[in-house]
VOBA-1610 file (N, C-alpha, C; in pm, whole numbers, padded with zeros to 5 digits, always signed):
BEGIN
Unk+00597+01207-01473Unk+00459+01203-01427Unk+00454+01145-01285Unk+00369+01191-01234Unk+00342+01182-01071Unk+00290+00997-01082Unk+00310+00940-00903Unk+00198+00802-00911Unk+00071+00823-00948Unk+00014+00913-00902Unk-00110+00946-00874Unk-00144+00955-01081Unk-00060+01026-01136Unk-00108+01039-01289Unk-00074+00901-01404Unk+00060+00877-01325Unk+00061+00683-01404Unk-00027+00621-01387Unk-00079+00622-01267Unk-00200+00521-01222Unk-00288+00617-01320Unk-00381+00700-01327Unk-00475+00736-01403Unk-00427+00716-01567Unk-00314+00712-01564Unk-00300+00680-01725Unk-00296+00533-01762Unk-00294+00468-01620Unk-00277+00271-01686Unk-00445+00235-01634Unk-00468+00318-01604Unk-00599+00221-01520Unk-00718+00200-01603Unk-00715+00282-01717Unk-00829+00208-01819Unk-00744+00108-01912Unk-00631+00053-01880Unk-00576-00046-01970Unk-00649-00163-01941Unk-00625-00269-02032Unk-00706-00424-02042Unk-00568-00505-01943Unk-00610-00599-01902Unk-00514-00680-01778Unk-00413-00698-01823Unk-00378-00774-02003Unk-00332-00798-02086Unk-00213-00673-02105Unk-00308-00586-02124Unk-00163-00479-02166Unk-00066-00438-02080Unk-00153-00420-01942Unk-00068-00383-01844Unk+00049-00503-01777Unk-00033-00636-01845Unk+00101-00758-01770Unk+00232-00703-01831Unk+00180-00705-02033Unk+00252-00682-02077Unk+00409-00510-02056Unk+00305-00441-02026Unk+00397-00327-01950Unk+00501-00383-01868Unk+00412-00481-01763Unk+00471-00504-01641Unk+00617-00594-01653Unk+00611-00687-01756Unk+00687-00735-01799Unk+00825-00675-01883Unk+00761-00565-01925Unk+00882-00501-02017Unk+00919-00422-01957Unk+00924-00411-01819Unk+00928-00327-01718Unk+00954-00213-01650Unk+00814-00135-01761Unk+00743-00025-01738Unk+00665-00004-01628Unk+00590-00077-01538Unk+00551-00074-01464Unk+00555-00153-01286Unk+00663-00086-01264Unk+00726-00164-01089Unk+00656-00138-00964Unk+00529-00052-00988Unk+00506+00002-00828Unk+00292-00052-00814Unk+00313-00033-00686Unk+00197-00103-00651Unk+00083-00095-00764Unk-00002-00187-00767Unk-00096-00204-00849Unk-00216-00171-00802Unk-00245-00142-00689Unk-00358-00061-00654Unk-00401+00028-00725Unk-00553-00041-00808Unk-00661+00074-00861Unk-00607+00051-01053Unk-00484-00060-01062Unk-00526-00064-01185Unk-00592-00169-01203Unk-00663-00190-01393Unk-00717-00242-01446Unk-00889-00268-01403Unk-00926-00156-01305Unk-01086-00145-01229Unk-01187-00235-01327Unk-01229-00326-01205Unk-01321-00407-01288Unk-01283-00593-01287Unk-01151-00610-01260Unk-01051-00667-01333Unk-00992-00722-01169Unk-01033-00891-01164Unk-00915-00905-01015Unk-00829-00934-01019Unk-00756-00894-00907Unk-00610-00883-00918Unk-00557-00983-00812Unk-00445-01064-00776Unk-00458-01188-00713Unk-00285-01176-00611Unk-00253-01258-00515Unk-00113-01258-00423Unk-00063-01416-00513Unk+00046-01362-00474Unk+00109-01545-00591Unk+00181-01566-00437Unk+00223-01739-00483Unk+00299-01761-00384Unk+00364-01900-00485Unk+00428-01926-00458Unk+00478-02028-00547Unk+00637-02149-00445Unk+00596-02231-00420Unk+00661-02370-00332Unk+00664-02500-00413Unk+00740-02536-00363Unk+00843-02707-00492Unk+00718-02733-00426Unk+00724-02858-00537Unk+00603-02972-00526Unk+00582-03024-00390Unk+00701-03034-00331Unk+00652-03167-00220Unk+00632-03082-00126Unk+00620-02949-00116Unk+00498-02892+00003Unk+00415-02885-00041Unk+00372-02850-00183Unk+00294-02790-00237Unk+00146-02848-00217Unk+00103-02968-00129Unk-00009-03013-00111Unk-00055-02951+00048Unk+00094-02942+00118Unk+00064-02872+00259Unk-00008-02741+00251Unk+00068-02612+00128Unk+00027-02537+00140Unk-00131-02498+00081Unk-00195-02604+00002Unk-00335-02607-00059Unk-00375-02626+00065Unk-00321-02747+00168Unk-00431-02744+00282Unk-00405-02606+00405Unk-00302-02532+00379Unk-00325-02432+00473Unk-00412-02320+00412Unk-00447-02324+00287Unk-00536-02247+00217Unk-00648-02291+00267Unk-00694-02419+00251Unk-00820-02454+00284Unk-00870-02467+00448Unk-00768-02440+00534Unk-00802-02406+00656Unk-00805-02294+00706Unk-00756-02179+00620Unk-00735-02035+00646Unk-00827-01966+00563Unk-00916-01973+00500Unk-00995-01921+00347Unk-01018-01736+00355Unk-00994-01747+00488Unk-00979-01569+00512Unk-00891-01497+00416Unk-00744-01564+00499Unk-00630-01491+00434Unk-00593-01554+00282Unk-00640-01621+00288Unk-00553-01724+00181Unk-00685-01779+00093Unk-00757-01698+00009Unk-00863-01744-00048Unk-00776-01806-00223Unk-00801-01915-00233Unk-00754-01973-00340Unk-00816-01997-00450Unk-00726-01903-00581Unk-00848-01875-00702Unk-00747-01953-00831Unk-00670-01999-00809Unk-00560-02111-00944Unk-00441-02168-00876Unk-00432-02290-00961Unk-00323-02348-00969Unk-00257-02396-01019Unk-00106-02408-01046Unk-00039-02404-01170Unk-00004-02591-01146Unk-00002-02634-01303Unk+00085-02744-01286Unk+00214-02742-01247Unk+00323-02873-01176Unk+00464-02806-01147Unk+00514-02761-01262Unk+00590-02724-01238Unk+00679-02640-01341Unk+00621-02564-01414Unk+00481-02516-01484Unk+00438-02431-01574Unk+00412-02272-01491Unk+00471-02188-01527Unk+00441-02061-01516Unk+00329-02003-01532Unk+00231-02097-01615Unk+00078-02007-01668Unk+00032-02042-01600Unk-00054-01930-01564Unk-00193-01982-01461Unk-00366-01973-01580Unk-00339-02118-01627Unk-00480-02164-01732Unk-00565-02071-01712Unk-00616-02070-01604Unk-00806-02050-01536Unk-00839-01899-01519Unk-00676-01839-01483Unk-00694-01686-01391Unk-00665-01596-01535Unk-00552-01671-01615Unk-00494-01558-01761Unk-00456-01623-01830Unk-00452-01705-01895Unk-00430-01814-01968Unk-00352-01720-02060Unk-00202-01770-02115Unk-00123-01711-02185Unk+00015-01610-02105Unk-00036-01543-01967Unk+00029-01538-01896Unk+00154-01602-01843Unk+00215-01521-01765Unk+00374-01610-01746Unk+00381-01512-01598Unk+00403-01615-01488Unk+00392-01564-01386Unk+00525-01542-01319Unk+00661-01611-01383Unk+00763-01584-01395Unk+00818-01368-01429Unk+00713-01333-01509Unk+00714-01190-01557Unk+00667-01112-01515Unk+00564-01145-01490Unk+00430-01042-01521Unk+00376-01014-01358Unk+00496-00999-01256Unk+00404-00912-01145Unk+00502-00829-01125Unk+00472-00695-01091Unk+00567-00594-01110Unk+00721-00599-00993Unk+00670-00675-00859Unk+00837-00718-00800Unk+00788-00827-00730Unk+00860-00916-00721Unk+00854-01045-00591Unk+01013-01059-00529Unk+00952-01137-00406Unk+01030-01174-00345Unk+01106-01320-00320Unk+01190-01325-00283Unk+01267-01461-00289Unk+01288-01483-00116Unk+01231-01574-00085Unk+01262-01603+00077Unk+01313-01734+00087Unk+01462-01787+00146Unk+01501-01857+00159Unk+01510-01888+00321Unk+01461-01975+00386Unk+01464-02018+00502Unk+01406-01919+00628Unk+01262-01845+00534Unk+01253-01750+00625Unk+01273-01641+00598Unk+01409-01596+00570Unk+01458-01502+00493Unk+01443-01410+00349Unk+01427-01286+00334Unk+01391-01285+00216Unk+01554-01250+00150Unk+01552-01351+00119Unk+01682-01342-00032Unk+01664-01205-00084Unk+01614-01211-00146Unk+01608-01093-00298Unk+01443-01052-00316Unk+01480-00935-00366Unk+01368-00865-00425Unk+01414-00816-00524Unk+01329-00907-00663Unk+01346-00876-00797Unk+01261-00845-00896Unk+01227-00808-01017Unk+01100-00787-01117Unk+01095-00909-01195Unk+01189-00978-01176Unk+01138-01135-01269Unk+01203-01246-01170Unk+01138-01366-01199Unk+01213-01454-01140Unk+01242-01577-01196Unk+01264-01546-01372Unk+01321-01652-01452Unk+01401-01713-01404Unk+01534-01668-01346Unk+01679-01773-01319Unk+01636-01866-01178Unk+01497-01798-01100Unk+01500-01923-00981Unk+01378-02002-01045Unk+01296-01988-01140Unk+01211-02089-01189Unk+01271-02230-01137Unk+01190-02359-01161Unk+01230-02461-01139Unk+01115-02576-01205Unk+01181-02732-01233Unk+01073-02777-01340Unk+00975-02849-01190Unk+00989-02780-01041Unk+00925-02865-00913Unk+00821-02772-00901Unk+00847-02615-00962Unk+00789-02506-00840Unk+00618-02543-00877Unk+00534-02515-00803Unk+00417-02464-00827Unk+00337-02384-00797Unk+00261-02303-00881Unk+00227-02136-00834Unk+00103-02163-00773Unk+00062-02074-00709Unk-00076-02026-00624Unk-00111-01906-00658Unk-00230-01889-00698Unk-00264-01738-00683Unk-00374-01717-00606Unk-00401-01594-00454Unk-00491-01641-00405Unk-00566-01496-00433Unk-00668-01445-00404Unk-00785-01342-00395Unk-00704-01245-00318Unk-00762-01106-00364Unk-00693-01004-00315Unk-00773-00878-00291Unk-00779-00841-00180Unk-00875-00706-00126Unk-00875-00604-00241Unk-00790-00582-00283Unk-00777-00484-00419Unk-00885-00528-00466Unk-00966-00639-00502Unk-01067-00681-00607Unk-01227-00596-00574Unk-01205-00578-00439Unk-01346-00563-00367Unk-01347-00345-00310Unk-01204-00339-00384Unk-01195-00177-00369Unk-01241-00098-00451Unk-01288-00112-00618Unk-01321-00077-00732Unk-01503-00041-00673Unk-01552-00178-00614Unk-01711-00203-00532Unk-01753-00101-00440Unk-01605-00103-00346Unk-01645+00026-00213Unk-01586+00194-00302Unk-01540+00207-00354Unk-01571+00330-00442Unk-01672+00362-00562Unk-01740+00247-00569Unk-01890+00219-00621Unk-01997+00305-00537Unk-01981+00242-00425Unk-02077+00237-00358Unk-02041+00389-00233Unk-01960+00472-00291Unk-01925+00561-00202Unk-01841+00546-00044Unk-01776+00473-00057Unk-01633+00456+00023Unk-01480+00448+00017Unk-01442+00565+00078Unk-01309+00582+00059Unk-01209+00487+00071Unk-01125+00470-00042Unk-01031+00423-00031Unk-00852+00518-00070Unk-00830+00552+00061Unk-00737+00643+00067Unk-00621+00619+00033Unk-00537+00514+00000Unk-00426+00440-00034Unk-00416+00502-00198Unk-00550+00445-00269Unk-00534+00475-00411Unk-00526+00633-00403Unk-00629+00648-00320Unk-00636+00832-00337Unk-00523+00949-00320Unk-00454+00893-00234Unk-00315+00945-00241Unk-00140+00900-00279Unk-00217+00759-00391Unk-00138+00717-00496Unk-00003+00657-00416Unk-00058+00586-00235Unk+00017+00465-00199Unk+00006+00364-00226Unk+00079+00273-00153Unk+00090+00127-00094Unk-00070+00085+00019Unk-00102-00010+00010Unk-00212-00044+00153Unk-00101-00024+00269Unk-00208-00025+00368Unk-00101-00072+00505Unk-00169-00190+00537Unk-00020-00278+00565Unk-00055-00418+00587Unk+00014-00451+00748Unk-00060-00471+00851Unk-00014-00516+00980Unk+00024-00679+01003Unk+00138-00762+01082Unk+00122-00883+01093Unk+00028-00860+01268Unk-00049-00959+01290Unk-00131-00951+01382Unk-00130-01066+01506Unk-00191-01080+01605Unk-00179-01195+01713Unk-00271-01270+01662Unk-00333-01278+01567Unk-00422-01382+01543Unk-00370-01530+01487Unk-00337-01622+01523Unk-00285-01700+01437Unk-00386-01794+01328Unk-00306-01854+01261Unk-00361-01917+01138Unk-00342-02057+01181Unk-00447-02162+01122Unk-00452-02305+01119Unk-00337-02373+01064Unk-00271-02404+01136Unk-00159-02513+01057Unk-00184-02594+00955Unk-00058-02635+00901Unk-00101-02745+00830Unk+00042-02771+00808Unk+00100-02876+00785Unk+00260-02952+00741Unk+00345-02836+00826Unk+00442-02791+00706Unk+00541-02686+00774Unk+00460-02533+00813Unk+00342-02512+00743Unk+00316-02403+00755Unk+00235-02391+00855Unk+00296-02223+00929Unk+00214-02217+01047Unk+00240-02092+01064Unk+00194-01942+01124Unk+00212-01836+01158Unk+00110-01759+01197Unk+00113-01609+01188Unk-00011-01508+01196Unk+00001-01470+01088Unk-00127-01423+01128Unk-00249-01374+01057Unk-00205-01230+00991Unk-00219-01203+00852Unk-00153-01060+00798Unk-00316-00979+00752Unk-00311-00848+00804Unk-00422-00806+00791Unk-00412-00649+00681Unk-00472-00613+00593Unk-00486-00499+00542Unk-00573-00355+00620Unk-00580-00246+00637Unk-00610-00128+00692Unk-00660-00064+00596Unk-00820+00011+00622Unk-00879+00102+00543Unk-00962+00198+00649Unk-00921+00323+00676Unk-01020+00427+00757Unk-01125+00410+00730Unk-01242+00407+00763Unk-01364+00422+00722Unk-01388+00552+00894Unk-01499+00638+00832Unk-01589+00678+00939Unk-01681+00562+01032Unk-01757+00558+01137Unk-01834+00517+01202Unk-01953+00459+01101Unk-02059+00551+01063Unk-02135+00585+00914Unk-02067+00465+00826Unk-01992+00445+00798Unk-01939+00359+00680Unk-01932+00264+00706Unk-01893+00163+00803Unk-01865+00020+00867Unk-01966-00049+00804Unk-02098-00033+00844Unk-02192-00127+00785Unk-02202-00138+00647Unk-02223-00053+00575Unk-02219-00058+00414Unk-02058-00099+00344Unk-01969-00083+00420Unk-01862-00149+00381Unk-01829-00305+00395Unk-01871-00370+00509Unk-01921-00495+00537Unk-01989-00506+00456Unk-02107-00492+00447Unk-02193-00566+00298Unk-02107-00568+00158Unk-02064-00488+00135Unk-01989-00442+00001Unk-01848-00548+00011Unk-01855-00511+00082Unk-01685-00657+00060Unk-01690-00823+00130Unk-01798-00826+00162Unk-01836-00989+00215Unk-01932-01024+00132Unk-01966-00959+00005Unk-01978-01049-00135Unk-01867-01114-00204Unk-01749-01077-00147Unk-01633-01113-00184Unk-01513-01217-00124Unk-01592-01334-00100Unk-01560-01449-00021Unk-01391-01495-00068Unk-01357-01475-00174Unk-01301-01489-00257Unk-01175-01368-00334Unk-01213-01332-00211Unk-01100-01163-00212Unk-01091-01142-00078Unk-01143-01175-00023Unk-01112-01193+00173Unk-01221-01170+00172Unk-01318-01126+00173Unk-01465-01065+00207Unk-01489-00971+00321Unk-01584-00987+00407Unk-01573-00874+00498Unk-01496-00861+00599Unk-01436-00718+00683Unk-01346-00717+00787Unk-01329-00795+00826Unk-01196-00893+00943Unk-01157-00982+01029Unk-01173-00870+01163Unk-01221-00763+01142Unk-01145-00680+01309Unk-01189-00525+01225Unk-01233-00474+01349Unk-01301-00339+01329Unk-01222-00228+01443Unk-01177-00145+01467Unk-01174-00053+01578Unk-01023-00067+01657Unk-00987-00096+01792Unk-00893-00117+01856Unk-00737-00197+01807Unk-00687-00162+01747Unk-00575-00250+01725Unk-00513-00330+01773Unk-00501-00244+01894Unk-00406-00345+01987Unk-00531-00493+02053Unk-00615-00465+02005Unk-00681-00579+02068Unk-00639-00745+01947Unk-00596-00701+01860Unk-00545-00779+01749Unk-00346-00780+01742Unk-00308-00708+01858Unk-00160-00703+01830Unk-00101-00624+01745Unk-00119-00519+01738Unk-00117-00426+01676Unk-00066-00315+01707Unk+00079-00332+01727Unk+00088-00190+01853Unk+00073-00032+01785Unk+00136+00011+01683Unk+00151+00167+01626Unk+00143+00124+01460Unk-00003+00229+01443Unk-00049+00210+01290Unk+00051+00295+01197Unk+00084+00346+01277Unk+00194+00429+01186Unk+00315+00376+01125Unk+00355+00237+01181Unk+00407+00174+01160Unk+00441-00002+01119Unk+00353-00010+00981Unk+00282-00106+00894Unk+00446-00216+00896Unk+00409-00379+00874Unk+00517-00440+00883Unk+00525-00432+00735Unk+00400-00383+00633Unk+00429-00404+00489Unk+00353-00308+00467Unk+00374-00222+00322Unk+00314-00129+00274Unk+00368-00001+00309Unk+00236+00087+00277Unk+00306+00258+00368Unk+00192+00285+00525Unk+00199+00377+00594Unk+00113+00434+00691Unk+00034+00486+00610Unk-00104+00462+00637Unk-00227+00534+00597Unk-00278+00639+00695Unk-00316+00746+00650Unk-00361+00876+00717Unk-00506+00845+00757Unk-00496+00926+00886Unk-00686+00856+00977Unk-00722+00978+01019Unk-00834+00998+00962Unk-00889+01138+00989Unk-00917+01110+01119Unk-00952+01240+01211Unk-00969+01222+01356Unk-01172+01151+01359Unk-01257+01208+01251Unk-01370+01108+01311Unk-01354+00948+01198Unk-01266+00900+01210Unk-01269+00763+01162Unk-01202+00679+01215Unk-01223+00532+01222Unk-01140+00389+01288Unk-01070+00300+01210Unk-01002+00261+01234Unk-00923+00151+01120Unk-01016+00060+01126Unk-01071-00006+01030Unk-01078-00148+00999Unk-01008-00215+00898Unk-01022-00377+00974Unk-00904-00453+00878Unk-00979-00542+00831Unk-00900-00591+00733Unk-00948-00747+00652Unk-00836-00829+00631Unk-00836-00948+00648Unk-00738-01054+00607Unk-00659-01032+00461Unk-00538-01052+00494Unk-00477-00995+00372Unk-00346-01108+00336Unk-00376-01135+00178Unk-00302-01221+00113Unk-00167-01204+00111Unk-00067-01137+00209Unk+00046-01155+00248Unk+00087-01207+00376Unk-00021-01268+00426Unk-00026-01394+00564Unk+00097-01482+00505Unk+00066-01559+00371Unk+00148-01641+00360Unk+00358-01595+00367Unk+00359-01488+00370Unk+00493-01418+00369Unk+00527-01440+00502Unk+00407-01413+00616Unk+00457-01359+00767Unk+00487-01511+00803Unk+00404-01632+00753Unk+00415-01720+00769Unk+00546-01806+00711Unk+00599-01722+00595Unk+00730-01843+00574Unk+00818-01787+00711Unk+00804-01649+00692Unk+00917-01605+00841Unk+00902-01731+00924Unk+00801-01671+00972Unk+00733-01713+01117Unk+00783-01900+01117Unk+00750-02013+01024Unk+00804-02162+01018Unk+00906-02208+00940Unk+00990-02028+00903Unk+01165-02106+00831Unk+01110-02175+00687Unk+01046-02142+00627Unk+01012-02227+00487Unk+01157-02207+00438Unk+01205-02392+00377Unk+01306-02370+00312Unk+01303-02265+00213Unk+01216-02243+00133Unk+01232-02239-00028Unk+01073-02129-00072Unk+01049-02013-00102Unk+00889-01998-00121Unk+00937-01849-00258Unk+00849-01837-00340Unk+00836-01703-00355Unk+00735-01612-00400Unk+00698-01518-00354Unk+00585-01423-00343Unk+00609-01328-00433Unk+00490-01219-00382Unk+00485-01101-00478Unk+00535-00997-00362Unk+00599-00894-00400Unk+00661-00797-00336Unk+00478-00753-00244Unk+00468-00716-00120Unk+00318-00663-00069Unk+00274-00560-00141Unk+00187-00514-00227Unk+00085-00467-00285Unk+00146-00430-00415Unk+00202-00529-00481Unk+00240-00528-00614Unk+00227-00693-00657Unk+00054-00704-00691Unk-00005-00813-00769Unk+00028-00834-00883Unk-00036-00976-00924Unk-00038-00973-01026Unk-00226-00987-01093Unk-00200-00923-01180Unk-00312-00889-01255Unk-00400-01045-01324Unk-00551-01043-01330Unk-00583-01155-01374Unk-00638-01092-01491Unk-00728-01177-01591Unk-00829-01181-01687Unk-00961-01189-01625Unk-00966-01188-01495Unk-01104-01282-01424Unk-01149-01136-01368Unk-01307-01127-01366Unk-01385-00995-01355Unk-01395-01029-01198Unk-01404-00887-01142Unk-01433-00861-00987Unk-01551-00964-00995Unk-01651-00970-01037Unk-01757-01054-00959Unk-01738-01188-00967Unk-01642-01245-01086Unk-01613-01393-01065Unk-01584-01438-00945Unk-01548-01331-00868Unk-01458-01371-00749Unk-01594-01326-00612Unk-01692-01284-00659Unk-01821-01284-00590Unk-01895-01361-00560Unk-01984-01380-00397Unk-02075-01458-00401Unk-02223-01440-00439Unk-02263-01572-00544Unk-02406-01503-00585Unk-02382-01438-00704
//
């Protein structure tokens, strides 16, 4: 079966079943457009004794890095977001970055668990894409059963301890016509990035060739439409590069992990 028909065959699943897929690992490729309805979140997970730096680079960045749980050290479950969950399993690939570096890219990350680590899960544009195909806006990534395109950008992010870098942004064509009603539609979503960071010109954000995403795939741009971007929950990746983090590990870029928590929990109002 094609992406395009897996995805239509998992996407009326409950969050639950599909972790469970994800875990028995049936399901490895981006999660865009499953479980509609249903938000879906970026993990990041750092030993304890950063682990207060990186809450405050959350709370100075709330764009990229909107923060929706947190794990005690060492526990894998995230209580609040899926309670019963195991975040060790259940996202279809992450990454292992050692000093900057990404080590490994694997589907579990039982053997680097640790009784220090502690997880993050922050808000994810995926949550606020189910809304703009509500509301009659394309989202072409799902539609032709990719990856987002994710740019790293000149914008930088607020420091805090070790962490420090740019700004990672997501890409969606919209027509001219669409900008405004897409802004409204995703800046109810404070808490999933909310509305665009950057509309139009790329390179005015550092951005040299869209064709060539630092994460994800190239998205196709019809000739009457503009890229706009939104802050995107793989900042914290560009950022271990970018300040050498000893020790961090993420979710592979646009392979989340799935919550229990409804798109509007993550809404304002």
């Amino acid at each position: 079966m094609s992406l395009v028909g897996d995805l239509k065959a998992a996407s009326g699943a409950a969050p639950a079943e599909i972790r469970g897929r994800i875990r028995r690992g049936e399901w490895q490729r981006p999660t865009a457009g499953l479980a509609p309805g249903y938000a879906q979140a970026n993990l990041v997970v750092v030993p304890r004794e950063i682990a207060y730096d990186f809450l405050v680079f959350c709370q100075r960045n709330p764009k990229p890095c909107p923060l929706i749980d947190v794990t005690d050290p060492g526990s894998p479950e995230p209580a609040y977001a899926a309670p019963g969950a195991d975040l060790r399993t259940d996202v279809p690939r992450y990454r292992v970055y050692r000093r900057g570096e990404v080590e490994a890219e694997v589907t579990e990350i039982t053997r680097y668990w640790r009784p220090d680590l502690v997880a993050c899960l922050l808000g994810c544009s995926f949550t606020f894409e189910a809304a703009m195909r509500h509301a009659g806006l394309p989202v072409r990534h799902i539609d032709e059963g990719r990856n987002v395109s994710m740019y790293v950008t000149s914008i930088p992010c607020r420091p805090a301890g070790p962490f420090h870098g740019p700004m990672v942004v997501s890409m969606r064509p919209l027509s001219r016509e669409q900008i405004a009603r897409a802004v409204l539609v995703t800046g109810r979503y404070p808490w999933a990035h909310g509305a665009p960071v950057h509309v139009g010109d790329p390179e005015k954000i550092g951005i040299r060739d869209l064709a060539r995403p630092e994460f994800g795939d190239p998205t196709r741009i019809a000739p009457d439409e503009v890229p706009v971007f939104w802050a995107c929950g793989v900042t914290p990746q560009a950022v271990a590069q970018a300040a050498r983090v000893d020790f961090m590990i993420t979710h592979a870029p646009g392979h989340m992990f799935i919550t229990d928590l409804l798109d509007e929990d993550l809404a304002a109002g």
